[in-house]
C-alpha positions as CSV (number, residue, x, y, z in Angstrom):
1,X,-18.0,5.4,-9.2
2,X,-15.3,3.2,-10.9
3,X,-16.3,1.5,-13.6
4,X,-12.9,-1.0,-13.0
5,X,-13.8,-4.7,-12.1
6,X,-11.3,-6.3,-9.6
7,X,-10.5,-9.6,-8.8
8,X,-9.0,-11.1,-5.8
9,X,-8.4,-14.5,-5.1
10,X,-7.4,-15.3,-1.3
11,X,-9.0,-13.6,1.7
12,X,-6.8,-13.8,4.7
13,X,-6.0,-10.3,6.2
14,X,-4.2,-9.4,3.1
15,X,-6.4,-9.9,0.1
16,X,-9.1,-8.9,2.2
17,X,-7.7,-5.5,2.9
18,X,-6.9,-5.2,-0.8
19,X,-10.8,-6.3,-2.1
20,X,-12.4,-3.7,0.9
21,X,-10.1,-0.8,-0.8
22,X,-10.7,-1.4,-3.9
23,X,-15.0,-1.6,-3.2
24,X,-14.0,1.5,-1.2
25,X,-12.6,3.2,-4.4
26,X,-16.0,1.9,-6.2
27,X,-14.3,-0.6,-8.4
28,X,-16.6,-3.7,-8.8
29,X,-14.6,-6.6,-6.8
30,X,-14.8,-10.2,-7.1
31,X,-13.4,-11.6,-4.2
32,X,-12.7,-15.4,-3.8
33,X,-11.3,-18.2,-1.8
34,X,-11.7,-21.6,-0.8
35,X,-12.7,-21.0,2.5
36,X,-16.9,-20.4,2.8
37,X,-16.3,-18.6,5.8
38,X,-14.1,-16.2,4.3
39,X,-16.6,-15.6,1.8
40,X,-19.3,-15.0,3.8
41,X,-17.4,-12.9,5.9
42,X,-16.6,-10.1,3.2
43,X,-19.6,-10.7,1.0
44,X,-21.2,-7.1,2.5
45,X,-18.4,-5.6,2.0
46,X,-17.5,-6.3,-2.2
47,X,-19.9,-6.7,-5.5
48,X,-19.5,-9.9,-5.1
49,X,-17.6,-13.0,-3.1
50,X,-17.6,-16.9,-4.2
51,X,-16.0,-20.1,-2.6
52,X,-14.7,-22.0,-4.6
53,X,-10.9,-23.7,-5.5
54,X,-9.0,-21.2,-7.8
55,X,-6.7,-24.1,-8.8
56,X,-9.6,-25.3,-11.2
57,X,-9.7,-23.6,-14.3
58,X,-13.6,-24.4,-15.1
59,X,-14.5,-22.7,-12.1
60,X,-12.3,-19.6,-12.7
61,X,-14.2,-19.6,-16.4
62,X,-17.4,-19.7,-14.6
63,X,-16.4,-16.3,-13.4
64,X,-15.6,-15.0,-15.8
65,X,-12.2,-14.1,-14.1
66,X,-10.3,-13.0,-17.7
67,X,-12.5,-10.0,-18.5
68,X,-11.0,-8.3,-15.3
69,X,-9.3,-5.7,-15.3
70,X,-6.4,-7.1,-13.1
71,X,-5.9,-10.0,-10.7
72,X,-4.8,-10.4,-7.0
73,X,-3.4,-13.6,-6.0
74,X,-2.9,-12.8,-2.2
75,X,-3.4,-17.0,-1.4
76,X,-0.3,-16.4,1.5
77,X,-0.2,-20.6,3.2
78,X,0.1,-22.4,0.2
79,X,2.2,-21.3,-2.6
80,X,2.0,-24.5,-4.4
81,X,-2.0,-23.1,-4.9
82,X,-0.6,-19.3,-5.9
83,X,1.4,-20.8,-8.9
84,X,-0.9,-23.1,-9.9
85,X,-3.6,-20.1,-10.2
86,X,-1.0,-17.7,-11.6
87,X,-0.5,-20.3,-14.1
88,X,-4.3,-20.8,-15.0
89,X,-4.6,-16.6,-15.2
90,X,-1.6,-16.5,-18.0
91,X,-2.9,-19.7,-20.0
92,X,-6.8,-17.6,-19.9
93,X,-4.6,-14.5,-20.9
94,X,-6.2,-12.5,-17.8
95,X,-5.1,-8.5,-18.7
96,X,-2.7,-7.9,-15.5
97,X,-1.7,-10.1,-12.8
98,X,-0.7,-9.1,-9.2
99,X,1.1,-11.7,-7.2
100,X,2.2,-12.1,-3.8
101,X,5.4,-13.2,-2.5
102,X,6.9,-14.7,0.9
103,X,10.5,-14.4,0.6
104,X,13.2,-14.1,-2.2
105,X,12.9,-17.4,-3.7
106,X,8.9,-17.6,-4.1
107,X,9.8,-14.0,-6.2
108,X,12.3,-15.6,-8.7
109,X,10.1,-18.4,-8.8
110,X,7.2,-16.1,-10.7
111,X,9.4,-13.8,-12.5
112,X,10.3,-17.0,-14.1
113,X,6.9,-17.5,-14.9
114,X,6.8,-14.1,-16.3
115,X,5.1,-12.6,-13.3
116,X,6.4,-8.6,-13.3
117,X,3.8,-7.4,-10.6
118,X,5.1,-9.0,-7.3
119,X,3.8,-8.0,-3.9
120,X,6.3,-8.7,-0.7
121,X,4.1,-7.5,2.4
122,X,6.1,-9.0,4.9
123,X,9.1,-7.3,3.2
124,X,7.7,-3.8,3.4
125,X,6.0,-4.0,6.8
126,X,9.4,-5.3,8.0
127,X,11.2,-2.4,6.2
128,X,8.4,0.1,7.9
129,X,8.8,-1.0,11.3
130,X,12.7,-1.2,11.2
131,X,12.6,2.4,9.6
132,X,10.1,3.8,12.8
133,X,12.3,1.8,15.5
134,X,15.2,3.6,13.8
135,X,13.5,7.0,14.1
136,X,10.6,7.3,16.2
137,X,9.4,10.3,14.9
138,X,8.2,8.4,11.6
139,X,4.5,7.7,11.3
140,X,4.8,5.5,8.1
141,X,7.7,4.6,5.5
142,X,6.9,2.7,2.2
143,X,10.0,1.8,0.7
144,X,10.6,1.9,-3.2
145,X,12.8,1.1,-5.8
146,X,16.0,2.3,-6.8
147,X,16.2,3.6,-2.9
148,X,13.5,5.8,-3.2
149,X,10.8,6.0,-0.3
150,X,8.1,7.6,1.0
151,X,7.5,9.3,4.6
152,X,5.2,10.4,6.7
153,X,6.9,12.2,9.6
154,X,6.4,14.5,12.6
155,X,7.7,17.6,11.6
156,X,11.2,17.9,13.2
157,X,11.4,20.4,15.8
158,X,14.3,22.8,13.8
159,X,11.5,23.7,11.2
160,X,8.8,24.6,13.5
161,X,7.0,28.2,12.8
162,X,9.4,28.3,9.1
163,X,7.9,28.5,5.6
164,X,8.6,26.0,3.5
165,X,10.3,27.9,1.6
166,X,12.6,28.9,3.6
167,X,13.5,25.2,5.1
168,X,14.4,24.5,1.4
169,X,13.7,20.8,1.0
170,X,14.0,20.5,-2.9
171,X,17.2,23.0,-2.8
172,X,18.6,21.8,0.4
173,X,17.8,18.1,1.0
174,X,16.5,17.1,-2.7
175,X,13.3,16.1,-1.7
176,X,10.0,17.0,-2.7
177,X,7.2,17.3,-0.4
178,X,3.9,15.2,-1.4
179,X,1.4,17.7,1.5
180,X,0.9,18.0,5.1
181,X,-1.3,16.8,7.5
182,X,-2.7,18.7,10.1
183,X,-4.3,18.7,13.4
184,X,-7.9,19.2,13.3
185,X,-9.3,22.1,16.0
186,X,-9.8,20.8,19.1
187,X,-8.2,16.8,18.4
188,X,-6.5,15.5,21.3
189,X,-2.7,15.8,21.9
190,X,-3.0,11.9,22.3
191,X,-2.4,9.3,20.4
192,X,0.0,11.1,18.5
193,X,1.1,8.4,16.1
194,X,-2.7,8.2,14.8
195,X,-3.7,10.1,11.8
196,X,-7.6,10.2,12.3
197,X,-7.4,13.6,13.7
198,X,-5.6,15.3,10.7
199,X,-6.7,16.8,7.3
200,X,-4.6,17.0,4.6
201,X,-4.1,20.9,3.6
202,X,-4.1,20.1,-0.1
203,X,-0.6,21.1,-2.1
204,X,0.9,23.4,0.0
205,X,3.1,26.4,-1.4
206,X,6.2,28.3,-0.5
207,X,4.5,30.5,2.4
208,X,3.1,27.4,4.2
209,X,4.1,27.7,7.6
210,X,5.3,24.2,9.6
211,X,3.2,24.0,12.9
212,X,4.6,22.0,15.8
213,X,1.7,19.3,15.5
214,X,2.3,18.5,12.0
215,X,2.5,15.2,9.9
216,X,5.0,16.0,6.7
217,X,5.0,13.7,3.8
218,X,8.1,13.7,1.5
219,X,9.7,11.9,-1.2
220,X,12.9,11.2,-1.6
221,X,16.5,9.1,-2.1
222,X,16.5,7.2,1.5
223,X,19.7,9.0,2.6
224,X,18.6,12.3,1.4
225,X,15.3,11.6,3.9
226,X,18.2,10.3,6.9
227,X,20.0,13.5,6.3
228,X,17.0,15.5,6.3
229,X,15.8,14.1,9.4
230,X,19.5,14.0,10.9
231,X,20.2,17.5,11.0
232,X,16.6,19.2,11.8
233,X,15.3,16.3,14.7
């Protein structure tokens, strides 16, 4: 059990999905908007859940909202309310603030502010689903800086039945690989994109053999992950 206490102000899909992690994880989470219904349709689901308009700085106190640990502002409709509460965190000197961004010029907007935690969904589910039209064989991408990413990919069939080490990724391609999922005993060959019927085999080492079924995750430059896929696919 975490002893971390969250808080995350705006429940659409977003902040939602963020406060039912985070309660997953066993962090204690304070989820708020202005919206009862909202609230009452995650209160089951956190520590705790309150209505009311995060724009007010008495009712933020009343929550004690700056002896978090860290702040989510995912409020996505109305970003005249996100910097208005963003503002309200700094002045009550709230540890660490996480703020959501639609588009470039919301994002300049807060790092003006001093905001250095900046969260662009629409940005990296866009990046994600270009990256698996691209190449279908990709289960998931999250993009990072610097051109670095992260991939979760059918295993390309030119490794099939090799040992990791002899497909070389560090030495050949400069990628590490983060593990492997794996078809659990008797899943279905259906639904192939889905993960629920895979494990995760832990760290694998240099006699891991690649099976024809499997999900790889590696880490990488983005062009040394294209090449890798490029030449094995």
């Amino acid at each position: 059990m975490s002893d971390q206490r969250f808080a995350v102000i705006g429940l659409g899909q977003f902040g939602s999905a963020i406060a039912k992690n985070l309660s997953n994880r066993g962090a204690e989470v304070l989820a708020i908007d202005s919206s009862l219904e909202k609230v009452e349709g995650i209160k089951d689901e956190v520590s705790h859940a309150v209505a009311l308009d995060a724009t007010d700085k008495k009712a933020l106190l009343s929550q004690n909202i700056h002896d978090v640990d860290a702040v989510v502002v995912a409020i996505g409709e109305n970003f005249q309310a996100l910097l208005l509460c963003t503002f309200l965190l700094i002045e009550l000197k709230v540890k660490r603030i996480i703020t959501r961004s639609m588009g470039n010029d919301q994002r300049r907007i807060l790092e003006k502010m001093g905001v250095t935690e900046i969260l662009s969904p629409e940005d990296e589910v866009g990046g994600n689903v270009a990256e698996m039209l691209i190449n279908p064989n990709v289960v998931m991408c999250m993009q990072l800086p610097d051109d670095f990413e992260i991939v979760e990919v059918k295993a390309p069939s030119a490794i099939f039945g090799r040992s990791l080490g002899d497909i070389g990724l560090r030495e050949k391609y400069k990628l590490n690989l983060v593990t492997i999922l794996r078809k659990k005993e008797g899943s279905s060959e259906e639904n192939d994109n889905s993960t629920k019927d895979y494990h995760i085999i832990g760290v694998p080492d240099s006699n891991t053999i690649i099976q024809k079924t499997d999900i790889i995750i590696i880490f990488g430059l983005t062009k040394n992950i294209e090449r890798f896929l490029e030449i094995n696919n």
